[in-house]
C-alpha positions in Angstrom: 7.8 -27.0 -9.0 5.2 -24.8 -7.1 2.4 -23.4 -8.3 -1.4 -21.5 -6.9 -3.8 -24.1 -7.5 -7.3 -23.5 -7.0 -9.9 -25.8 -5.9 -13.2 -25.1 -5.7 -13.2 -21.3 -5.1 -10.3 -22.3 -2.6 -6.9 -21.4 -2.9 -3.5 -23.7 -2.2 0.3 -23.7 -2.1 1.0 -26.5 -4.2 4.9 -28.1 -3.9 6.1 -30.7 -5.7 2.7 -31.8 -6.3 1.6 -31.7 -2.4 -1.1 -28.8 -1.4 -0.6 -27.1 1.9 -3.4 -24.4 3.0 -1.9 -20.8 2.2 -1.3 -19.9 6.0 2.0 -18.8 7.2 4.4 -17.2 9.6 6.9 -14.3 9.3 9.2 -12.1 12.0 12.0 -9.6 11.8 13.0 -11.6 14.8 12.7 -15.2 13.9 14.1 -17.4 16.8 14.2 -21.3 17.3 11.4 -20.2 20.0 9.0 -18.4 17.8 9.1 -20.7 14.8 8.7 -23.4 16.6 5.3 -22.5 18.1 4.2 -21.6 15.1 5.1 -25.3 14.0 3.3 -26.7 16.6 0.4 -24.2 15.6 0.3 -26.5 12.2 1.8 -23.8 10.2 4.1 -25.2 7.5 4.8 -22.1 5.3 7.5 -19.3 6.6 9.0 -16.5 5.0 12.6 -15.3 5.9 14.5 -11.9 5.3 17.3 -11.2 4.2 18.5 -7.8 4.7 21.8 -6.0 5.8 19.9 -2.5 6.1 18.2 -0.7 9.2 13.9 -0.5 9.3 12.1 2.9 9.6 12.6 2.3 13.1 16.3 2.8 12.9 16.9 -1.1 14.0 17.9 -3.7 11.7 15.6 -5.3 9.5 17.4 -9.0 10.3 19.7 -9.8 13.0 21.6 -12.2 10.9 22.7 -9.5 8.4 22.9 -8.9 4.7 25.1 -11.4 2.0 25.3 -8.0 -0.7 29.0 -7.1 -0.1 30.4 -5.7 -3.1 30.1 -5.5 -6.9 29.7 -8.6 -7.6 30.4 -10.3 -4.3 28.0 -11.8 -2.0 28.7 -13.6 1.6 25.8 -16.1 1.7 27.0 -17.3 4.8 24.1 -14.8 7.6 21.7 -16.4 4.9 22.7 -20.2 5.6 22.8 -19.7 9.5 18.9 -18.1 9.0 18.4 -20.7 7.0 19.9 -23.5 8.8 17.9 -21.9 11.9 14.5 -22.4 10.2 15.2 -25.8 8.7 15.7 -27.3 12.1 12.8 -25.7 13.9 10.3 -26.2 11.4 12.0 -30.0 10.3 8.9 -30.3 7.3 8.7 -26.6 7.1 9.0 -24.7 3.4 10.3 -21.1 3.0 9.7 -18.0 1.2 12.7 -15.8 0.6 12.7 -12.2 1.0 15.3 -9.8 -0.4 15.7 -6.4 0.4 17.2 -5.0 -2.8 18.2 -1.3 -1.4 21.4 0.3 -2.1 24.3 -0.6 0.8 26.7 1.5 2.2 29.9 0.0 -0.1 27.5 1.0 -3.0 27.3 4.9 -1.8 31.4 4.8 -1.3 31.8 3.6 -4.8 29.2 6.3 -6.3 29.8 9.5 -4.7 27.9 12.7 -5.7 25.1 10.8 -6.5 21.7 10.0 -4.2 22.3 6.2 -3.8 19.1 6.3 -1.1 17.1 3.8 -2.6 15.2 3.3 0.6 14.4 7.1 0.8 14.2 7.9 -2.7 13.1 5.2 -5.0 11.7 6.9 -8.1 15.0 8.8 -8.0 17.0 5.3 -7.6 14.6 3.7 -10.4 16.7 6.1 -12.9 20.6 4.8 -11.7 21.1 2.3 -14.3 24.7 1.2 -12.2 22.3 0.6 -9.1 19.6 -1.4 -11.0 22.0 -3.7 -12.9 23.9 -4.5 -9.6 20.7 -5.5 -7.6 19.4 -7.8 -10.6 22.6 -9.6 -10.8 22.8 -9.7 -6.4 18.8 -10.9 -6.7 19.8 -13.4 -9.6 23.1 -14.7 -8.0 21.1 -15.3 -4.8 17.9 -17.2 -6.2 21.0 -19.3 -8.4 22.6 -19.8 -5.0 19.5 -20.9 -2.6 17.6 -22.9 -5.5 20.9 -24.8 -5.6 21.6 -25.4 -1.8 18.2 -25.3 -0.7 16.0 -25.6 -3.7 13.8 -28.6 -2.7 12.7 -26.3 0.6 11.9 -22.9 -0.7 7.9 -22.2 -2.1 8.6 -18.6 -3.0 11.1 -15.8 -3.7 9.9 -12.1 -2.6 11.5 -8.9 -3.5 11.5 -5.4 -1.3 12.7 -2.2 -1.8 12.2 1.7 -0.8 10.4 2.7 2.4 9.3 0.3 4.7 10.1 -2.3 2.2 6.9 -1.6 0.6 8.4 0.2 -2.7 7.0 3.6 -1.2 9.1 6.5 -2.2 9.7 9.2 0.8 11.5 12.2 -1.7 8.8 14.2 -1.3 9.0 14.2 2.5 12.8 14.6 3.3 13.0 18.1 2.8 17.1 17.9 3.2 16.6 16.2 -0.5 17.8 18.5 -3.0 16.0 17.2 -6.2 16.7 20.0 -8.3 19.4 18.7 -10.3 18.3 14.7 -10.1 17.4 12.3 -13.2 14.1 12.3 -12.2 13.6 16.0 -12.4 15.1 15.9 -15.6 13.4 13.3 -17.0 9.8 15.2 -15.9 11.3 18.5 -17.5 11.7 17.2 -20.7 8.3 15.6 -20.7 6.7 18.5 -20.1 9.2 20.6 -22.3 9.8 23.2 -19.3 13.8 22.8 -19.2 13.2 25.7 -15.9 10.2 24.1 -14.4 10.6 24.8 -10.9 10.6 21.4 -8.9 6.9 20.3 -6.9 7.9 20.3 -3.3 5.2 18.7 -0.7 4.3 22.3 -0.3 3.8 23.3 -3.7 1.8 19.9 -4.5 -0.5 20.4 -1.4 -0.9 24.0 -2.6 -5.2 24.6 -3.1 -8.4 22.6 -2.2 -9.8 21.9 -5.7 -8.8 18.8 -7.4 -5.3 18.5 -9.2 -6.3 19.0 -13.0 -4.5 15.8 -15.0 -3.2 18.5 -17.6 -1.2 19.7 -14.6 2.4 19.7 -14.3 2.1 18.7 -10.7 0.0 15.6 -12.0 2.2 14.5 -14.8 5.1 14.9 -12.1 3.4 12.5 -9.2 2.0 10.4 -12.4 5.5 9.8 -14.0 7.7 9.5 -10.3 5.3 6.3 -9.9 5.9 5.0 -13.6 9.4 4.8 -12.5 8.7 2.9 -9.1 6.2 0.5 -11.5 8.8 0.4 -13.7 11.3 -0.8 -11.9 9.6 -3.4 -10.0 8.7 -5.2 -13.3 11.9 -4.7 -14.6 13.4 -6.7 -11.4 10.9 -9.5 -11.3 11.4 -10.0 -15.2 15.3 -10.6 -14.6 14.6 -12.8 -11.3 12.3 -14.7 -13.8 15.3 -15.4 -16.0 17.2 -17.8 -13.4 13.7 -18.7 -11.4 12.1 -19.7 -14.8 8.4 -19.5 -12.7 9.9 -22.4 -10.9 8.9 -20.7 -7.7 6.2 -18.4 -6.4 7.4 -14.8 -6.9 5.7 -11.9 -5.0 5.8 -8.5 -2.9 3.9 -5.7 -1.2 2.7 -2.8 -3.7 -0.2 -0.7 -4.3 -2.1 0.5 -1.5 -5.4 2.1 -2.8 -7.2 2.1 0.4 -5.4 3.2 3.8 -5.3 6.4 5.9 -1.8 7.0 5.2 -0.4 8.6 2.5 -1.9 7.5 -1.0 -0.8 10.2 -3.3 2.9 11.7 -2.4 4.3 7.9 -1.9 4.2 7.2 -5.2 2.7 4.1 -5.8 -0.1 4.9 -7.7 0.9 3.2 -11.1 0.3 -0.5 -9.4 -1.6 -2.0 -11.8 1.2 -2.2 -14.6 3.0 -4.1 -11.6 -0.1 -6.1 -11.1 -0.4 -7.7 -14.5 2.7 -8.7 -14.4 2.9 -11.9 -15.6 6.5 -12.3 -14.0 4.4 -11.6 -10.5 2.1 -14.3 -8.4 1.1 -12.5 -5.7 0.6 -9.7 -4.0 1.2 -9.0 -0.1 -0.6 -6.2 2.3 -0.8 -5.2 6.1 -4.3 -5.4 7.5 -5.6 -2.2 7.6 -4.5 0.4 9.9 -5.9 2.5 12.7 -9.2 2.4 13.6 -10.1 -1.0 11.5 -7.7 -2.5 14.0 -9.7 -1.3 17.4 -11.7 -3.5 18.9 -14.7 -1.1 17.7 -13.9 -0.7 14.0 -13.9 -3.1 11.2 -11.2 -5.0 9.8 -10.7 -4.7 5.5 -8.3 -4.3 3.4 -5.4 -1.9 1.4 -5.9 -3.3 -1.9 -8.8 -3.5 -4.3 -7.8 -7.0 -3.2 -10.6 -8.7 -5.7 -8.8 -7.3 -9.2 -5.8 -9.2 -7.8 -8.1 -12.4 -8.3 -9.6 -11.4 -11.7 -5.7 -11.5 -12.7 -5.2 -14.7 -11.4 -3.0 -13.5 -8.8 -2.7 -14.7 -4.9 -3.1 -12.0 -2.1 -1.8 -12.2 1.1 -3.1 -10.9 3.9 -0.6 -10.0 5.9 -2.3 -9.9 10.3 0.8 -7.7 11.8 -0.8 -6.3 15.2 0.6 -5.7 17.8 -0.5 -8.1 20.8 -0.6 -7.0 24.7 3.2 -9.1 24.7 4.4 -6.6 22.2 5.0 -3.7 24.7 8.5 -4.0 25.0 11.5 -1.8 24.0 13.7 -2.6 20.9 17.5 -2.8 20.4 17.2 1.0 20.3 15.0 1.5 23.2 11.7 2.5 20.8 8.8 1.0 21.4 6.0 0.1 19.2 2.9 2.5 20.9 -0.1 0.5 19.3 -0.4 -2.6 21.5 -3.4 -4.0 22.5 -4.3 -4.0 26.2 -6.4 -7.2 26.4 -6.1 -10.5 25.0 -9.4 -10.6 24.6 -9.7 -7.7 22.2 -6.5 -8.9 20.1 -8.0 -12.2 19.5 -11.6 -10.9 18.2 -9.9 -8.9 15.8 -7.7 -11.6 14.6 -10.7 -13.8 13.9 -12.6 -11.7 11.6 -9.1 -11.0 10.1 -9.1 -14.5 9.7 -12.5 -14.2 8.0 -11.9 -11.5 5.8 -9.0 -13.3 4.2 -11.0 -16.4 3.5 -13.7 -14.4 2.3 -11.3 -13.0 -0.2 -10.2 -16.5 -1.5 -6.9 -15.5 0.0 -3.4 -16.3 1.7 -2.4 -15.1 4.9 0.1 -14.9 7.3 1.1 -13.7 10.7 4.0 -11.5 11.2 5.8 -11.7 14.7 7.3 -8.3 14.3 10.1 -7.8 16.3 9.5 -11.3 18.2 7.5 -12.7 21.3 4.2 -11.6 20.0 2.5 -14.7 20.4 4.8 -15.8 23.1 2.0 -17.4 25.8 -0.2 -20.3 26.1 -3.3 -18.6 25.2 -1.7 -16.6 22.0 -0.3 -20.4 20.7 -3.4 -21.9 21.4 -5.2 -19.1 19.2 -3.0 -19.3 16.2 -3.6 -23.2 16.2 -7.5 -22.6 16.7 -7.2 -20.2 13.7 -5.0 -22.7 12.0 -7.5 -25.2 12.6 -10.1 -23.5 11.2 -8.7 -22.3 8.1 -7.9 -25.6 7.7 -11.6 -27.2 8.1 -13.1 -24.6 5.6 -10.3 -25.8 2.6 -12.3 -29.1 2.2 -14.9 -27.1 1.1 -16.9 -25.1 -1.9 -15.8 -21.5 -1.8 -17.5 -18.5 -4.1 -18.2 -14.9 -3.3 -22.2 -14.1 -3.0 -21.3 -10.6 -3.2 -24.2 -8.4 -4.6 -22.1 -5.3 -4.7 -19.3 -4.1 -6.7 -16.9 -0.9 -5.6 -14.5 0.2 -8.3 -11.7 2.6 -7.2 -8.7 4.3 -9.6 -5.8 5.2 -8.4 -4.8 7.8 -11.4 -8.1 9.5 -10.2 -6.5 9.6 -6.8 -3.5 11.7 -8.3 -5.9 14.7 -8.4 -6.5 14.8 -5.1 -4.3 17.0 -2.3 -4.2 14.8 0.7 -4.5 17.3 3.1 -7.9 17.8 1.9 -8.7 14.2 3.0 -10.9 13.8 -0.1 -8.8 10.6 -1.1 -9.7 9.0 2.0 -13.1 10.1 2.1 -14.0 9.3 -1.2 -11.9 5.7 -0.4 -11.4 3.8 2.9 -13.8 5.6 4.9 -16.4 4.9 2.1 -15.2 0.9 2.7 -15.5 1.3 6.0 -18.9 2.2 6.3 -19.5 -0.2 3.6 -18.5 -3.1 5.4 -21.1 -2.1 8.2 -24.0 -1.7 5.5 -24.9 -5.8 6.7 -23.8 -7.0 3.2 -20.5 -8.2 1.6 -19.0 -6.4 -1.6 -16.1 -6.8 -3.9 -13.6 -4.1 -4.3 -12.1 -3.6 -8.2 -9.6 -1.4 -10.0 -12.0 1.0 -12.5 -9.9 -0.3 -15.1 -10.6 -3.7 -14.5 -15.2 -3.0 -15.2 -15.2 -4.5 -18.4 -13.6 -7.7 -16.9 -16.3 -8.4 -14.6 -19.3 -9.9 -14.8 -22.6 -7.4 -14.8 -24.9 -10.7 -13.9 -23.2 -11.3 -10.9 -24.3 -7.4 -9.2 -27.1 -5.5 -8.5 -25.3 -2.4 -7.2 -22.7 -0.8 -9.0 -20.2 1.7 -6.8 -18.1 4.3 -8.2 -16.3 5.9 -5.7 -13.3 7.9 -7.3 -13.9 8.2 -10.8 -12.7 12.1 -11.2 -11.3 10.6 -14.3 -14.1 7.8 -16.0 -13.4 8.1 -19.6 -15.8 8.2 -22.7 -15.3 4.4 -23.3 -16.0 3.7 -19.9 -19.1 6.0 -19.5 -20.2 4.4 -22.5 -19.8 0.7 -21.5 -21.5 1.6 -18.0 -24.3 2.6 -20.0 -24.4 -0.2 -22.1 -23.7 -2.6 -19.9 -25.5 -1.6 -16.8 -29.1 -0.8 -17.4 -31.0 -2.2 -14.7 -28.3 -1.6 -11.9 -28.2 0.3 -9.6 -25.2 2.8 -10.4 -23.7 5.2 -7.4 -21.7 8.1 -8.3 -19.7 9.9 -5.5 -18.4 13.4 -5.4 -16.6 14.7 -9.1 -17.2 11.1 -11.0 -16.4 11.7 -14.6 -16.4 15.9 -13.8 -13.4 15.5 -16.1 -13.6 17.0 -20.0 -10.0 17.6 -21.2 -10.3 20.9 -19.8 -12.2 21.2 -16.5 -13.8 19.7 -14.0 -17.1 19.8 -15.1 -20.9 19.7 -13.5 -22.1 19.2 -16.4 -20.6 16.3 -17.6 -21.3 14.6 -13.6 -25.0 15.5 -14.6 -25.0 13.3 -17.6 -23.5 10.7 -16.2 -26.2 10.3 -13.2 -28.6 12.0 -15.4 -30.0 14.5 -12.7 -28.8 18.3 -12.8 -25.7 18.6 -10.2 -24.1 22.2 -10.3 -21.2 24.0 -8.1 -21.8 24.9 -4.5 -20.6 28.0 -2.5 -19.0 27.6 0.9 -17.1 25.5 2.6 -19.5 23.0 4.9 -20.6 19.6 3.3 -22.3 18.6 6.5 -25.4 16.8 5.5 -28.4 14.4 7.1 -29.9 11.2 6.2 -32.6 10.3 8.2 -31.1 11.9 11.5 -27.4 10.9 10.9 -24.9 13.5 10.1 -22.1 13.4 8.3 -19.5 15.2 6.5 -16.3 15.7 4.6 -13.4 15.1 6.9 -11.6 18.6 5.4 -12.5 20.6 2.9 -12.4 19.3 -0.5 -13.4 22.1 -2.9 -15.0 22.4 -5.3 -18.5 21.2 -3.5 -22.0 19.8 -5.6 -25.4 19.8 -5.0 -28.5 18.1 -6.8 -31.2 20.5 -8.9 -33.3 17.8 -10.1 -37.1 18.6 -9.5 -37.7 14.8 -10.8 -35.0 13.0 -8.6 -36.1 11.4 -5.0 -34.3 13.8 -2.2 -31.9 11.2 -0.5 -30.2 13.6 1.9 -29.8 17.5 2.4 -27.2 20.2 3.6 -27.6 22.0 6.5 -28.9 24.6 4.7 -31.3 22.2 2.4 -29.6 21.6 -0.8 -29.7 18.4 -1.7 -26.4 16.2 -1.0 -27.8 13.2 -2.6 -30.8 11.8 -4.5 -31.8 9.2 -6.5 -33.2 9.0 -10.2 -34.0 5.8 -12.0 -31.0 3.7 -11.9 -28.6 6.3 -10.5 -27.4 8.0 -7.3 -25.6 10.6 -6.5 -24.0 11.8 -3.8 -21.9 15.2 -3.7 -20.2 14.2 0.2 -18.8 11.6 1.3 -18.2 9.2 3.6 -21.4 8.0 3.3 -22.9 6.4 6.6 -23.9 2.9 6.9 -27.7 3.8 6.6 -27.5 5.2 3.5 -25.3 2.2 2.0 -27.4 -0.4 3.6 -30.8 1.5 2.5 -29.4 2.1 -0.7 -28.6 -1.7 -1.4 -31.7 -2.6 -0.2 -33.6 -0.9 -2.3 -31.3 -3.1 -5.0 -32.2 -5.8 -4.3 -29.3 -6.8 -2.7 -29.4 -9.2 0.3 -28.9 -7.5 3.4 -27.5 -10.3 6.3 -27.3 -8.1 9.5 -29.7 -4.7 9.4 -28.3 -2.9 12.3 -24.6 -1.6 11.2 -22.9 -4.7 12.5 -19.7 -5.5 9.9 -20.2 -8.8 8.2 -17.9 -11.3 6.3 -19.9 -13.4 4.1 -19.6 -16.2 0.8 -21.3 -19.1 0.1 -19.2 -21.3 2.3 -19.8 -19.2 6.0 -21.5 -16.2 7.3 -19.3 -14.4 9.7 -20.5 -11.4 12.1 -18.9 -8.9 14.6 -21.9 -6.5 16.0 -21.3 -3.7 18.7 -24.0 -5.1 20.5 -24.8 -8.2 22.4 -28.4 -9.2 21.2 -28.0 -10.0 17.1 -30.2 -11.1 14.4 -28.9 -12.1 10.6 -30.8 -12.7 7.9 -29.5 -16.1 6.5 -30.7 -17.6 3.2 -31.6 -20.8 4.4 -33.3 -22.5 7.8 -31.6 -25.0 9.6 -28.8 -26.0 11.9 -25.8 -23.3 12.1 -22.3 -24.6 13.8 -20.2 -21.8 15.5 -16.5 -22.3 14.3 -14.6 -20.7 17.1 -16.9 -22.2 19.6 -18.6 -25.0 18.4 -22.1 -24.0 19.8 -25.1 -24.6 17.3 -27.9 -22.0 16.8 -30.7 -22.8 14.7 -31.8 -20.5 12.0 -35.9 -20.1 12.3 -37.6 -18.3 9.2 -35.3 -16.9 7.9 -33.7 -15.4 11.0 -30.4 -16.7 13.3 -30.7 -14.9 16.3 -27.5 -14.9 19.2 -27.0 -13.6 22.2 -22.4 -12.8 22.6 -20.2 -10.4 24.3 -20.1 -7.1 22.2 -17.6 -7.1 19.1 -17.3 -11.6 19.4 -16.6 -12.5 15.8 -19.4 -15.3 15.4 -18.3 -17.6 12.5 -21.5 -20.1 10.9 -21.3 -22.7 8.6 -24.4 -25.0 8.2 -24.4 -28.3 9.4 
């Protein structure tokens, strides 16, 4: 039997009664070589995949090949010499299994005239009943299989499916894809009750600058292609459940709300019927991408990874760069072009990776992509530093001190074109300069505001809201009253028939109206900033009571403050602002100077783009560095270093 058990604020994989710290190692390219330095790292969880299918890459997914054969026939032989392989490299190692569900080849030949492209098209696949019922019986004849042969050595079943194995639907981008006679087509036609509704294309959907109104067609067409995907996924992991019996962990990667890629025409938007699941245990994400990988940039997250928690789920944070031993060519001579250049930079980032996922009360693992990633003395001896210290800080109490609370929605996010950018300004690039404001925040679903727990903030965020309903207006109001309540951009603009000023204006109670022209650049204090495109319509503040926060070029105001609320008409905000803007809260601001910070009651961890630092710690005394072991003494208030630019600094008290 396995189970999440939680001790103290800290998460474990418990098997058989034994608990083994949530830490773990994955590879497309598993070899004796690679698993066993991982071993020797301390790492006793793995994962393995089993796939027969090619990557985005155009190279197999696994080397050892698929067991899906047939209707009804499976060769589970490539899965016991993977298996086998594992067992006797990692001799006290446990495994979580990964299946790749997608259509094969034999099951095109045996349907054609139909799109059998699950991996492509998944909402479209979510419809093929022949296709569904075949992959639950494959998944449950394989977890029947391995629980019988190998029962006693696996921690966790996973399930993947559609584009990059992430459940991410690509119809909308293979314009060879001729969806106008397709289920899912039909299916939105007689929804909407338009039998000759011509199909949304990428084109059509990206069509504009204002926001996407939810009485759209266009809406109701992206809205209902990711009830399908949702759909689907719950309807696998319920018939998995039916020979696993919750005997096992089950999880998988699904619901990106924050990343720069693409948030609206994947699909995935519905991820929060997936998420309450209660056939599901946890939840799986990539680091973040692009610039919160640089050495420069801060490291955070694609989910609103703490309404994961509040449903008593596990995620895993899954630490996939690319080290300087990853610039090789693959089977098909591509190579991966984002490798780092110096060791040194690789292993800063990985530490306050490291620290990010413990701040979060969460699992993570490290995925040897294609193999040979970690392949030299100083990359083992990192991963078993790592190891080491994850390790050290499971003994302890763990409980987030965070002051601030961000709520994001994802339907909200359907009303946004992405080639405006507003869904990433109004999202990760608001978390990103977040995370350099010098204090740490928890990051919800909107949904999920009446589950948490007002005492515990001081500063409310609302980032996306285009769509904050009556019921939640009214429990912010009643709820609220004496926090500090940010509203960005359209929040709640939204009555049933437009997006409205007016209704923004009563919701930050200050008079916000409808701007002309095109440039939201703006100034606070001497920083500029902006909207990356141009996400019409624009706001401005006309509130002769409200304190001027930040003006326009042409000096409207951008954003202001009245009583308990703000509001800002552009966004990303910059760090000042945040970090000015929490102060004023109350909130307790650890580093002033826009270095990113990871921080609970357990460790305080800093990475600052400068060499001289000074945090603001709670409590005087003796402070142990982690990845060092030096000691720094905390004097009035103030712990004051001197390291290399962008060293991740890890303190616990001694």
């Amino acid at each position: 039997m396995v189970r999440i058990a939680d001790e103290k604020g800290i998460p474990f994989i418990e098997i058989d009664g034994t608990r083994h710290t949530p830490a773990a190692f994955r590879s497309f390219r598993p070899r004796p070589d690679n698993i066993q330095l991982a071993y020797r790292a301390g790492v006793r969880l793995f994962q393995i995949l089993v796939s027969g299918l090619n990557c985005t890459l155009n190279v197999p997914y696994s080397l050892f090949g698929g067991v899906w054969q047939g209707e009804g026939k499976y060769d589970f032989s490539a899965f016991d010499r993977q298996f086998d392989m594992f067992r006797e490299n990692a001799p006290e190692g446990y495994f979580n299994v990964m299946l790749q569900l997608d259509a094969c080849p034999w099951f095109a030949a045996s349907h054609p005239g139909e799109d059998t492209d699950s991996y492509r098209h998944i909402s479209e696949a979510a419809l093929n009943e022949d296709w569904k019922r075949a992959a639950a019986d494959y998944l449950k004849a394989f977890i029947a299989y391995a629980e019988e042969k190998y029962g006693d050595r696996i921690w966790a079943y996973s399930i993947a499916a559609g584009s990059s194995n992430e459940w991410f639907d690509a119809s909308l981008f293979d314009r060879d894809f001729d969806r106008e006679n397709t289920r899912l087509t039909a299916l939105w036609r007689r929804v909407i009750g338009k039998p000759d509704a011509p199909v949304p294309t990428l084109e059509s959907l990206e069509d504009g600058c204002g926001l996407r109104r939810p009485d759209s067609d266009d809406f109701r067409y992206l809205r209902l292609a990711g009830e399908q995907i949702s759909r689907l996924i719950c309807f696998f992991a319920h018939e998995a459940q039916k020979t696993l019996c919750h005997r096992k962990l089950f999880g998988l990667f699904f619901g990106y709300a924050y990343t720069e890629g693409h948030l609206i025409c994947w699909n995935t938007n519905d991820y929060e019927r997936v998420w309450k699941s209660d056939d599901i245990d946890m939840l799986y994400a990539p680091a973040s991408y692009r610039h919160h990988r640089d050495i420069d940039g801060v490291s955070t997250y694609q989910y609103t990874v703490d309404s994961i928690r509040l449903h008593k789920k596990l995620y895993l944070h899954e630490n996939d760069h690319r080290t300087p031993l990853a610039r090789f060519p693959l089977e098909n001579g591509a190579m991966l072009q984002d490798a780092y250049t110096r060791f040194s930079d690789w292993r800063e980032v990985f530490r306050r990776e490291l620290c990010n996922t413990m701040q979060k009360q969460a699992a993570f693992w490290w995925f040897d992509f294609f193999g040979g990633y970690y392949g030299a003395p100083e990359y083992e001896a990192e991963l078993a530093l790592e190891k080491k210290v994850f390790d050290a800080l499971a003994k302890g109490t763990r409980e987030s001190v965070s002051e601030i609370a961000v709520f994001t929605d994802p339907t909200s996010l359907l009303c946004t074109r992405e080639h405006t950018l507003l869904c990433h300004d109004s999202g990760i690039r608001c978390i990103d300069t977040l995370h350099r404001c010098g204090a740490p925040f928890d990051i919800f679903n909107l949904n999920d505001l009446p589950l948490t727990d007002p005492a515990r903030y001081k500063l409310y965020i609302f980032l996306n809201a285009y769509l904050l309903s009556d019921a939640q207006i009214e429990w912010i109001r009643e709820n609220l009253t004496g926090k500090t309540k940010v509203f960005v951009h359209a929040a709640g603009a939204w009555d049933g028939k437009s997006f409205n000023p007016e209704r923004v204006s009563s919701l930050c109670g200050m008079r916000v109206t409808e701007r002309t022209g095109t440039d939201s650049t703006s100034e606070y204090r001497g920083t500029p900033y902006r909207f990356s495109g141009s996400p019409l319509p624009l706001y401005q503040v006309e509130e002769a009571g409200a304190e001027v926060l930040a003006r326009y070029a042409d000096g409207a105001v951008s954003c202001a403050r009245k009583g308990e609320n703000v509001y800002s008409a552009v966004a990303p905000l910059p760090w000042q602002l945040w970090r000015d803007i929490a102060d004023a809260a109350g909130v307790h601001i650890w580093e002033n100077n826009g270095a990113a910070t990871a921080v609970c009651s357990q460790f305080v961890c800093c990475y600052a783009p400068r060499e001289e630092v000074t945090l603001r710690m709670k409590r005087d005394g003796a402070y142990r560095e982690l990845f060092s072991g030096e000691t720094f003494v905390c004097e009035n208030g103030e712990l004051r270093y001197r390291a290399e630019k962008y060293r991740t600094m890890l303190f616990v008290r001694e």
